[in-house]
Structure formats: structure tokens, C-alpha cells
VOGU-3710 file (C-alpha; in Angstrom, 3 decimals, decimal comma):
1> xxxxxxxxxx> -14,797/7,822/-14,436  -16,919/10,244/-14,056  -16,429/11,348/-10,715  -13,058/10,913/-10,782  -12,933/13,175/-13,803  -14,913/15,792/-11,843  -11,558/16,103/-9,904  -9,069/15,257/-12,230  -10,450/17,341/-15,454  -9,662/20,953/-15,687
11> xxxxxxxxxx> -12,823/23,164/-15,730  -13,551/26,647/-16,210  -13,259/28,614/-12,936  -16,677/29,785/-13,132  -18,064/26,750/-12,600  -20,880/26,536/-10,025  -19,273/23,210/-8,986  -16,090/24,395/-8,288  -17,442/26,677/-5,460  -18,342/23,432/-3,477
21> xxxxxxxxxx> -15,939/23,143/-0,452  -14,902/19,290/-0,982  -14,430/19,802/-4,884  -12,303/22,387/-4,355  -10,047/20,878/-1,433  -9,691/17,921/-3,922  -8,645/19,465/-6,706  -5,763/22,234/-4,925  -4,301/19,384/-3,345  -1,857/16,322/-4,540
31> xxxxxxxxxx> -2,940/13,829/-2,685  -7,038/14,557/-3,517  -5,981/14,647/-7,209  -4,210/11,480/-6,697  -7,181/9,708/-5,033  -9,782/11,466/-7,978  -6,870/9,728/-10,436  -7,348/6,394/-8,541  -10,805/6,802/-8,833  -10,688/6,799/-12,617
41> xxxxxxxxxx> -8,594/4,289/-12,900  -10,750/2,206/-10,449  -13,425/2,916/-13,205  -11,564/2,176/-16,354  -10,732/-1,116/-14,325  -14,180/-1,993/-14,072  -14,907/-1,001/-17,214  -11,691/-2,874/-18,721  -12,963/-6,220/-16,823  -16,647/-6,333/-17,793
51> xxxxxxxxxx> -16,029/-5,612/-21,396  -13,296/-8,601/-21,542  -16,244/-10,831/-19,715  -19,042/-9,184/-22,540  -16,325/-10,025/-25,407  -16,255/-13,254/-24,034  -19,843/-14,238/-24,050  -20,397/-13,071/-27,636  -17,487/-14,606/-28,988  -18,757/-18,229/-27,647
61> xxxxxxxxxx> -22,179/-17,859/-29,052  -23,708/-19,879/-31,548  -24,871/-18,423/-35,277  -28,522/-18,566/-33,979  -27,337/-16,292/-31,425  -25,845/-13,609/-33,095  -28,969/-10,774/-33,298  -29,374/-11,169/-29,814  -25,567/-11,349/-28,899  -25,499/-7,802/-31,349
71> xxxxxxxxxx> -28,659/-6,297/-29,476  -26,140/-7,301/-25,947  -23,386/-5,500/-27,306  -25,409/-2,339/-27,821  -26,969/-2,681/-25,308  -23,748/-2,405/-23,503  -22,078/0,447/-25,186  -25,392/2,397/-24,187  -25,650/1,862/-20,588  -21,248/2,031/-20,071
81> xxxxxxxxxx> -22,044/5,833/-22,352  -24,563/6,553/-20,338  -22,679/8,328/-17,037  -20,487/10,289/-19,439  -23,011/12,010/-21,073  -23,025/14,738/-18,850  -18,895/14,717/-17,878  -16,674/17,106/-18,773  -14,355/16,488/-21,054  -11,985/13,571/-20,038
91> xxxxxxxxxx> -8,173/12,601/-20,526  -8,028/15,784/-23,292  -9,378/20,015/-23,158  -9,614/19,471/-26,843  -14,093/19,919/-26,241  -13,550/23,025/-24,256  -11,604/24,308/-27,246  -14,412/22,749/-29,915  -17,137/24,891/-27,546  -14,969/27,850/-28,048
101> xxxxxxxxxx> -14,483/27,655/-31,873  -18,261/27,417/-32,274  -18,699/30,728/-30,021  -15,898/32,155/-32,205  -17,729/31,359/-34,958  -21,415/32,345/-34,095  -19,581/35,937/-33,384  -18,382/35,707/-37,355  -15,057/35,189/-36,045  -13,518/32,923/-38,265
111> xxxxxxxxxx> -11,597/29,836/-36,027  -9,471/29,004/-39,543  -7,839/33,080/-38,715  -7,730/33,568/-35,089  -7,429/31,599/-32,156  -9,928/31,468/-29,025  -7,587/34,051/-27,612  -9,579/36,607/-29,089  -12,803/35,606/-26,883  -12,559/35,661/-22,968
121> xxxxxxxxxx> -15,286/35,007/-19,849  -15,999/31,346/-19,246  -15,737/30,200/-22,421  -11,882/30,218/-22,849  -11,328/29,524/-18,966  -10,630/25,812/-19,835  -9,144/25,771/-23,227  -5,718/24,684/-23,470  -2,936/27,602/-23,372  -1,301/25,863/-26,169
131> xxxxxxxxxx> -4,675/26,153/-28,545  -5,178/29,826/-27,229  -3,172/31,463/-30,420  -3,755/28,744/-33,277  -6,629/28,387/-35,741  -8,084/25,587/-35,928  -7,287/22,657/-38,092  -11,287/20,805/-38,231  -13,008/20,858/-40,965  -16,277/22,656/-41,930
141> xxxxxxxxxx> -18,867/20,033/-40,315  -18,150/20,295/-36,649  -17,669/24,479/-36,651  -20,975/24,412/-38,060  -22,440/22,355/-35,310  -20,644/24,477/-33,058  -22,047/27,814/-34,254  -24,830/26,645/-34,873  -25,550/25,517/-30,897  -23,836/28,556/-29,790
151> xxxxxxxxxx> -26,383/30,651/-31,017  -28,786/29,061/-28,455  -26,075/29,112/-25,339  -22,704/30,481/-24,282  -22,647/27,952/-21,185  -19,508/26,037/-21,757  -20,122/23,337/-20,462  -23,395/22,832/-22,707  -21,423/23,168/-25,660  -19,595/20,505/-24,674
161> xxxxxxxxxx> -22,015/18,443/-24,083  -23,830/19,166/-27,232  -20,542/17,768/-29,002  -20,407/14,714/-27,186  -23,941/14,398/-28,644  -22,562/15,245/-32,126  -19,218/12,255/-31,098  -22,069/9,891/-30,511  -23,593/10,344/-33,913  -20,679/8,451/-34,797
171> xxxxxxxxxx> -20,849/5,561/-32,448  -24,163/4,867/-33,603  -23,212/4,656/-36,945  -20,317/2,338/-36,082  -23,281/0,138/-34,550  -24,953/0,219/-37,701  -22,007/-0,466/-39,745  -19,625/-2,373/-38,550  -21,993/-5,688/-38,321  -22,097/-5,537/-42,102
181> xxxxxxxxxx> -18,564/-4,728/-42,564  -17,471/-7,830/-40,864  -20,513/-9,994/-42,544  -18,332/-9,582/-45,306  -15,475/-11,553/-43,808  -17,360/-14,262/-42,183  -16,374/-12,205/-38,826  -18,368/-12,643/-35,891  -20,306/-9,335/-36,247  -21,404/-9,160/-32,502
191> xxxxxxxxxx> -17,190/-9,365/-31,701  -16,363/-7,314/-33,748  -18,955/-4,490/-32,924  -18,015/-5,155/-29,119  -14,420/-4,172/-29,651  -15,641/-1,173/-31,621  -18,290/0,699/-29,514  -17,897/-1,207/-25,991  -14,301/-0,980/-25,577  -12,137/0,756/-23,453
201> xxxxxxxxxx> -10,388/2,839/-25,496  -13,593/3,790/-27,375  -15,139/4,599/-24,092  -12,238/6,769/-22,835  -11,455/8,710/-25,506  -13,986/8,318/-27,659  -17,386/8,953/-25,615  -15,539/10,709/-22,439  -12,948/12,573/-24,704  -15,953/13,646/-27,176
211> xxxxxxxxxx> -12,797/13,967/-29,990  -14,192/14,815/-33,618  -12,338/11,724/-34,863  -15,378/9,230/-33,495  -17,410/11,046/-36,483  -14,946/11,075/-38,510  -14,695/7,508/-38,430  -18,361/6,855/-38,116  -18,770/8,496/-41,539  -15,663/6,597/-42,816
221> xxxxxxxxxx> -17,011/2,922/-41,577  -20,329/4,169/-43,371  -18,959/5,234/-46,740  -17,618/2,089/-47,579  -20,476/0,078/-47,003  -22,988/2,312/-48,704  -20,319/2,376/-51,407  -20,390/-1,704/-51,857  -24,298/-2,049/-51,708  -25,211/1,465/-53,566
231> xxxxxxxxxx> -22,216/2,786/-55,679  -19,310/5,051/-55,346  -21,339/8,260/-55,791  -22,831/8,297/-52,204  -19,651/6,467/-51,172  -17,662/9,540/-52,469  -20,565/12,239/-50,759  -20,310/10,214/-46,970  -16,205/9,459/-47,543  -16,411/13,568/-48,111
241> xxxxxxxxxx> -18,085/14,705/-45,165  -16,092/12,396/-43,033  -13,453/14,340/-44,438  -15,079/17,388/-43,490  -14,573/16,599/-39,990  -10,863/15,897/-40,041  -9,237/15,472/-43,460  -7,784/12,112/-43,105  -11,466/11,001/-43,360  -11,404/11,430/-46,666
251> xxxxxxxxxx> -8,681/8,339/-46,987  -11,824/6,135/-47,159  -12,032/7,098/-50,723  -9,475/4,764/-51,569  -11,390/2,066/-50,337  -14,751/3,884/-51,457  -12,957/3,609/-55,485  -12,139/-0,035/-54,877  -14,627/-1,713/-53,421  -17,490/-0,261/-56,305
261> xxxxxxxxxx> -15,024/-1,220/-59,343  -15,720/-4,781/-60,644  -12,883/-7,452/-59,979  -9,400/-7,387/-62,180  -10,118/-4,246/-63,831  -7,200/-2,326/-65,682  -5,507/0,098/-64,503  -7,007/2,676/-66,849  -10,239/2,177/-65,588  -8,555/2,449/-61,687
271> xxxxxxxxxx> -7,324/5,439/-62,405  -10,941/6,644/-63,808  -12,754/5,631/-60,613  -10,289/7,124/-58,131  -10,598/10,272/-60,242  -13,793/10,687/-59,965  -14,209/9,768/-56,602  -11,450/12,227/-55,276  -13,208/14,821/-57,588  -16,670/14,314/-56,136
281> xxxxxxxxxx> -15,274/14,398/-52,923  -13,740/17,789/-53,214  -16,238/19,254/-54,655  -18,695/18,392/-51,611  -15,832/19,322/-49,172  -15,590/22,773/-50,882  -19,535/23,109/-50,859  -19,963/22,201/-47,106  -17,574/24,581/-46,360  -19,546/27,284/-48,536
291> xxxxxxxxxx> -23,012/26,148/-47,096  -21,462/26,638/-43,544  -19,971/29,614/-43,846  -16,225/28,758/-43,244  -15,260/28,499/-46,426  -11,798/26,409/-46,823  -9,463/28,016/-44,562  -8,723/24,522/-42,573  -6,003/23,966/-45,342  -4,308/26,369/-44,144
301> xxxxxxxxxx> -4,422/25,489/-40,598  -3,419/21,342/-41,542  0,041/22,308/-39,634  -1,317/23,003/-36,726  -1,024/19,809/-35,033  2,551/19,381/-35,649  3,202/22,131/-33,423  2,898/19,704/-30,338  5,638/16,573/-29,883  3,587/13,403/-28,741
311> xxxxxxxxxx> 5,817/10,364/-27,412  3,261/8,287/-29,110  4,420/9,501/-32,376  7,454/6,877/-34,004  8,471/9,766/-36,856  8,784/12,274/-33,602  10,461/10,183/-31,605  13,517/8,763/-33,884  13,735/12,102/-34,893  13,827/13,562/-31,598
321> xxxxxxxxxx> 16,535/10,785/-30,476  18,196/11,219/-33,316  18,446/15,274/-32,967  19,723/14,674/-29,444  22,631/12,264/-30,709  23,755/15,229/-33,320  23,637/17,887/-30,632  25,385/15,627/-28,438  27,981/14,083/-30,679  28,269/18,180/-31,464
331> xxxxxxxxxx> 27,482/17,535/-35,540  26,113/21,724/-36,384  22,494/20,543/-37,144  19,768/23,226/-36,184  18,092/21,833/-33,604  14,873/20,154/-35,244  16,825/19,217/-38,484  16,321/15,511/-38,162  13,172/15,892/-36,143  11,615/17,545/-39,224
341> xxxxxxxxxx> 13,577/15,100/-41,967  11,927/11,958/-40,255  8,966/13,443/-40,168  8,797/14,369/-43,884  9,879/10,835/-44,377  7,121/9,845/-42,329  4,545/11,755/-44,241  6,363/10,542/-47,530  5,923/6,719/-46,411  2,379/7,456/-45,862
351> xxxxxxxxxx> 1,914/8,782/-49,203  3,784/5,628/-51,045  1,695/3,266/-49,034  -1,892/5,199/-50,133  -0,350/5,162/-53,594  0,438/1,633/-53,564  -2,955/0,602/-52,026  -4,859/2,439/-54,952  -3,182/1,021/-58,145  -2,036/-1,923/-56,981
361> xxxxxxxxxx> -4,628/-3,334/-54,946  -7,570/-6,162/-55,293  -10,532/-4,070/-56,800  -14,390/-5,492/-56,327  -13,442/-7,329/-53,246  -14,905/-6,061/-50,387  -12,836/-7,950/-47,461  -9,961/-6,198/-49,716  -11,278/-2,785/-49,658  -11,684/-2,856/-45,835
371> xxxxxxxxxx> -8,355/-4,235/-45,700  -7,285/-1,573/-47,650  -8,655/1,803/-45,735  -7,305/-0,377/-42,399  -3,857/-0,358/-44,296  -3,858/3,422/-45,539  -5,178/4,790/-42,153  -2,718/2,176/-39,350  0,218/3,626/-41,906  -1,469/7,648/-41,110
381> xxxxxxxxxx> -1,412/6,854/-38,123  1,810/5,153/-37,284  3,505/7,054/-39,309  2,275/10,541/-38,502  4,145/13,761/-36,858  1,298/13,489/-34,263  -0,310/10,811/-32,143  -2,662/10,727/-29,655  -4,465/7,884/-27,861  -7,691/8,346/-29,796
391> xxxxxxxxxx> -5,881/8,377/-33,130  -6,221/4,885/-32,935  -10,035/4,792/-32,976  -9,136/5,662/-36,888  -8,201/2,301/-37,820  -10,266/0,034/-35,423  -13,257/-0,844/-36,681  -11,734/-1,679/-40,077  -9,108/-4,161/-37,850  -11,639/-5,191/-35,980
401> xxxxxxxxxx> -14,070/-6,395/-38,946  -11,230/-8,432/-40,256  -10,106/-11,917/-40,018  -7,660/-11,737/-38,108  -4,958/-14,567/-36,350  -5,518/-15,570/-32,987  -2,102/-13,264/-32,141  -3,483/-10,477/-34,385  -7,127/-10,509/-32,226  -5,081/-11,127/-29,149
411> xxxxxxxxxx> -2,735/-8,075/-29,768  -6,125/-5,836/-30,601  -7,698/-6,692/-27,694  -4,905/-6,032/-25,361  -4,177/-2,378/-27,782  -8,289/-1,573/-26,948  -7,379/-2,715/-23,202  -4,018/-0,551/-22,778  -4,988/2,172/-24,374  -8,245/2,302/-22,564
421> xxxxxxxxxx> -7,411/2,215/-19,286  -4,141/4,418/-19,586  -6,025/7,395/-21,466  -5,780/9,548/-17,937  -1,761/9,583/-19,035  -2,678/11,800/-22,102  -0,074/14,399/-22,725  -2,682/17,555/-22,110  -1,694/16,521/-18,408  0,919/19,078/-18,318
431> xxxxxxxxxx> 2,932/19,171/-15,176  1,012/16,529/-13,302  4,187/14,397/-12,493  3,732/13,267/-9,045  0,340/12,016/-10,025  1,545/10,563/-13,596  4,328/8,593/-11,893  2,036/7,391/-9,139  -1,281/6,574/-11,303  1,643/4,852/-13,763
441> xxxxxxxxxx> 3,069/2,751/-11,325  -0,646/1,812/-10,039  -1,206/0,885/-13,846  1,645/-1,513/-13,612  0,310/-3,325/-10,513  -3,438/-3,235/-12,601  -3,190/-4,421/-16,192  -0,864/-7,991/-15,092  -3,623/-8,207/-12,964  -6,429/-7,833/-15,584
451> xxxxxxxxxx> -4,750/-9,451/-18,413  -3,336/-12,543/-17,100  -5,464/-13,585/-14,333  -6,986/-17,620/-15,473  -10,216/-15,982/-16,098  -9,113/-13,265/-18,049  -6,694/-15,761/-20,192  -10,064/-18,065/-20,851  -11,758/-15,135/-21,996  -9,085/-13,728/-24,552
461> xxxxxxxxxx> -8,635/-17,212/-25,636  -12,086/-17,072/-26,293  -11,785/-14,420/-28,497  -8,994/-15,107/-30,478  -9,908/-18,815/-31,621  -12,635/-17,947/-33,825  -15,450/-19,880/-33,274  -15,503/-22,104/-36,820  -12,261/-23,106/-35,330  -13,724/-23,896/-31,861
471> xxxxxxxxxx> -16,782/-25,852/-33,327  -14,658/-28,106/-35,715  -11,524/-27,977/-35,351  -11,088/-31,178/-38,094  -12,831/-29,212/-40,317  -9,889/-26,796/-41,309  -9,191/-26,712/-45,048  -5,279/-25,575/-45,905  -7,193/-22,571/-47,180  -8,613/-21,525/-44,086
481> x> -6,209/-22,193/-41,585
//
């Protein structure tokens, strides 16, 4: 992946390693980009196979096992991070544009006002045109970081790195967290860490694409468990600061109000608690922002994403088909009318569902509450104007810690798997259609291959029979199974 990448990846044109002869052969023509694509997939491949094999091994293991089948899994997700440390960023320019912000804001530019158009030199060689003329839409926590190392360098490539270092921040947590989280369902913890931190996807776009969103939902995963075993106060200050890297961090507060309230209480009291936890949570969002220096202008910029049209996206895409039937059946709508209406509808959904989750929902249950955030987020997600691959690192390790069927596991492990290994088809590849079609049609040969090979098939069935079921099969209460 990495070397791949080092073809594949766009860079800024003052890179030293762009005035090596082979590099640069490579990357002007189609058939070297090609072969650095094939490369990367080769890698994700690899990648894709050993983590179904580690999955496997964890999932069989006995309860005696399970610190040293948890130590494995980390184990894991640190050596497979490891390469990427010092890539550039992968399958997405979003960390060329997160280096540029900070510069912008080390300059007392403010990135909520201008875009990185205003810079120029190395630092903007690499950001995405598209990003050039938009403020940014990230919260308070990750400019900071951002100034705060571009004070001490205006090497691009540096910067970047030194985000990746802030992305990892967040798988650690994740490590830390999501063993406890699914402790609380009688969830293999080991598993369920594995598919978190050692997966594909995470590897791809989390760690390679050093995206925000991995501390975003690091912080989230660790709100709700400090919120179960120390109160909603600290809940509300973590849940807060996630959302102080992207907003929809802060939807852990739902499951932040719920999981400290004691069990059945009314709906008076419900409405107290999520009160006070929203409260407390703006207050610290507005005070990070002041202690920063970037004050609050990211509400402003919350559109910003919406300006791009993702295929990923269901609201975008019935409303896209559905704008191309008017114009063609030659009804007089504008030409976004529906595109917009089903994405209002989309965002109005979302809003019903977090609604629904918060008065309606088990309180003092804490297999509840993670259901609950995994509910409010998969709905943000599936339901939003904009998705990218690494949108769905919101909702995994809440899945993930669940107790899930054996189709449910079966359908997340094939998700982490797809999603993984097909990250290089991000939509920042803009105009890359010769290689798109060909690495696509390579994919198609590839995942069969992976996924239904007799070894593979032993190892997902593995994994989605948990192992109580394994071990005693005549054991099963109606209850449980």
C-alpha cells in the first residue's frame, strides 16, 4: 500500500521524490499508474486475507484466552500501521488540505473564512481544487493541532504526518475501549476489537487516509464508557470534544444521557439528563473553540460538504435519479429540486430517528445505550447528503461490540472487507477512468476469490457462530437463541 500509494497518491510537485526518474515515469504514464494501482490492491489483498485468518483465530479461542488473543489483536493493528506511518495520504487529499488549514491558521488566517487558496508554495500544491475556495467545516480540536505543529514546520508532508499521529490517537483509544464496550454484551472483546482497529477498512481509510473521523470516533467509543463507569459529566466533556472534531461526534450524547440515567425512569427526568448533557456539551464546544483561537465559525461552514455528490450517498442518489426522470419526462423542476427535497428528507429522517432514540429508548442499560449511538450514527450516515468510505468507521465499533446474528457479523465482516480493499475507488480520483475501470474489474476477479474460497468460508463461519454457540450448542435457552 504504501508503495503503491507513492505512485498512485497525488503529491505536491516539490517533492524531492518526485524528481527521481522511475517515480516520475510511473506516475505520467497509464499503464505505471495502473501497475502502482495493482500494487495497492495486491496490498489491501494481503492485508484483507491475513486479517480474515487473525479474526479467525481469536474468534475460536477459549475464555482463558482472551488477554492474550486481545494483546494479538493489537499487536496486529500495530505492526499492519506501521508502513503507513510515513505515507502520504491514501485513497483521499483530504490531509494535504488538514496541513494547509493549520498553516492557514498559524498565519491568523482563519480556515472557518477563507479557503487554502489564499496560501500558495508547497503547501497548497496537493490540496484538492475543489477545497481550494471553501472554509473548512472541522471543528476547533484538529485546527488547533494543526497550528499548533505548523508553527514548528511548513514541510507538507510533515504536517501530514503529524495528523496521522493525531488519527492514531484515536485508534488507540478504540483499543482501550472497545474491549469494555463489548464486555458489556458478553461479546468476544478480542473479535470485536479485531474488526475495529485491524480491519481493512480501518486500515485504508482510517490509518492511510489519516481522516479526522478516526478521533472523532475514538472520543465517541470513549465517552460512553467513561459515562457508564464515572457519570455523565465527563461523558458530556469527552462526547464534546469528539464533537469538536466533526460535529456528528457529539451524537454520542444521546447515548452518554442514557446509559448514566437509572433503568425505567420518566420521561421528565429524560428530558433533565439530555438537557444537561447537550448543555455541558456546548458549553465545552464553545470554550475549546475560545481556548484555540477559532472561535465557532465551523457552524457556518456545516454546508460545506454538501457541495460534493458522492454515489455512496442513498438521499443523493434517489434524488439525483429522480431529478433526471423530471428533466427527462420534461416536468419544469430546477434542476436540483428533488436532489435537495430528498436530501432535506434525509436530514429530517435523521432527526426523527435521534429524537426517537432519546425519549423513547431503554435508559440504564448499557448494551442499549451502545445500541443506541450505533442506531443514531448508521441512520447519519445512511441517510446523509454525503458519504464517503470512511464515514462508516462512525458506526463500527458500536456494531461491532454488539451481539449480533451470524448474518448480521457475516454482513460486517464482508462491509469491513469491501470497503477495505476498494478504498483506492474513492471519488477524489477525479478523471482516473481507465485505471478505475481496470483496478474495478481486477476487484471483481479478487474479492470472489477472497471471500468464498473453503478457507475463507471456515474462517467467516468462525466468526459469525459465536463461540457459546460453538461450545454448547444444547445449551441454547429460547432467550438466547
Amino acid at each position: 500500500m504504501l508503495l503503491g500509494g507513492l505512485v498512485v497518491s497525488t503529491l505536491p510537485s516539490s517533492t524531492p521524490l518526485l524528481r527521481q526518474d522511475l517515480l516520475i515515469n510511473l506516475r505520467e504514464a497509464d499503464a505505471g499508474r495502473l501497475a502502482g494501482l495493482v500494487v495497492v490492491l495486491a496490498g489491501l489483498g494481503l492485508l484483507a486475507h491475513a486479517w480474515v485468518s487473525l479474526c479467525g483465530r481469536v474468534a475460536s479461542s477459549a475464555a482463558g484466552e482472551s488477554a492474550e488473543s486481545l494483546a494479538l489483536v493489537r499487536f496486529a493493528a500495530v505492526v499492519w500501521s506501521a508502513p503507513l506511518l510515513l505515507a502520504p495520504p491514501l485513497f483521499s487529499r483530504d490531509g494535504w488540505s488538514y496541513a494547509a488549514q493549520g498553516a492557514m491558521a498559524s498565519l491568523g488566517i482563519s480556515p472557518y473564512e477563507h479557503g487554502p487558496a489564499v496560501l500558495s508554495g508547497p503547501i497548497v500544491q496537493a490540496v484538492d481544487p475543489i477545497w481550494m475556495h471553501t472554509a473548512t467545516p472541522y471543528g476547533p480540536l484538529p485546527l488547533w493541532f494543526g497550528k499548533e505543529m505548523a508553527n514548528h514546520t511548513g514541510n507538507p508532508w510533515m504536517l501530514v504526518i503529524a495528523h496521522r499521529g493525531l488519527a492514531l490517537v484515536g485508534l488507540v483509544l478504540l483499543s482501550w475501549a472497545v474491549p469494555r464496550l463489548a464486555a458489556w454484551s458478553q461479546v468476544n472483546p478480542a473479535l470485536a476489537t479485531g474488526i475495529v482497529i485491524a480491519s481493512p477498512v480501518m486500515l485504508a481509510n482510517g490509518v492511510g487516509g489519516l481522516h479526522n473521523d478516526l478521533l472523532m470516533v475514538g472520543l465517541m467509543a470513549a465517552a460512553l464508557l467513561v459515562a457508564a463507569e464515572h457519570g455523565w459529566l465527563p461523558g458530556a466533556l469527552i462526547g464534546a470534544s469528539a464533537a469538536a472534531v466533526k460535529v456528528p461526534g457529539g451524537l454520542v450524547c444521546i447515548g452518554v444521557a442514557l446509559i448514566s440515567l437509572a433503568p425505567q425512569v420518566g420521561l421528565a427526568t429524560r428530558i433533565r439528563r439530555l438537557a444537561a448533557v447537550a448543555a455541558v456539551a456546548a458549553a465545552t464546544l464553545v470554550g475549546l473553540g475560545m481556548a484555540a483561537g477559532t472561535g465557532s465559525g465551523w457552524v457556518a461552514a456545516l454546508s460545506v460538504p454538501g457541495v460534493v455528490h458522492t454515489p455512496l450517498s442513498v438521499t443523493t442518489f434517489v434524488g439525483g435519479a429522480l431529478d433526471w426522470a423530471a428533466s427527462t419526462a420534461h416536468l419544469g423542476f430546477a434542476p436540483t429540486t428533488l436532489l435537495d427535497l430528498a436530501r432535506q428528507l434525509g436530514l429530517l429522517a435523521t432527526i426523527a430517528v435521534a429524537i426517537w432514540v432519546a425519549l423513547r429508548w431503554d435508559t440504564g442499560n448499557r448494551p442499549r445505550g451502545v445500541l443506541a449511538v450505533a442506531v443514531v450514527v448508521g441512520a447519519t450516515v445512511v441517510l446523509g447528503p454525503v458519504v464517503h468510505f470512511w464515514y462508516f468507521l462512525w458506526p463500527l465499533p458500536f456494531v461491532a461490540s454488539l451481539a449480533l446474528s451470524r448474518l448480521a457479523m457475516s454482513g460486517l465482516l464482508a462491509g469491513c472487507l469491501v470497503l477495505g480493499v476498494t478504498a483506492p475507488f474513492d471519488s477524489s480520483w477525479h478523471g482516473m477512468y481507465t485505471a478505475i475501470v481496470l483496478g474495478s474489474m481486477l476487484l471483481v476477479g479478487v474479492l470472489p476469490r477472497l471471500l468464498l474460497t473453503p478457507l475463507a468460508r471456515v474462517r467467516i463461519e468462525r466468526v459469525a457462530t459465536p463461540t457459546w454457540l460453538r461450545a454448547a450448542p444444547e445449551a441454547v435457552s429460547p432467550e438466547r437463541g
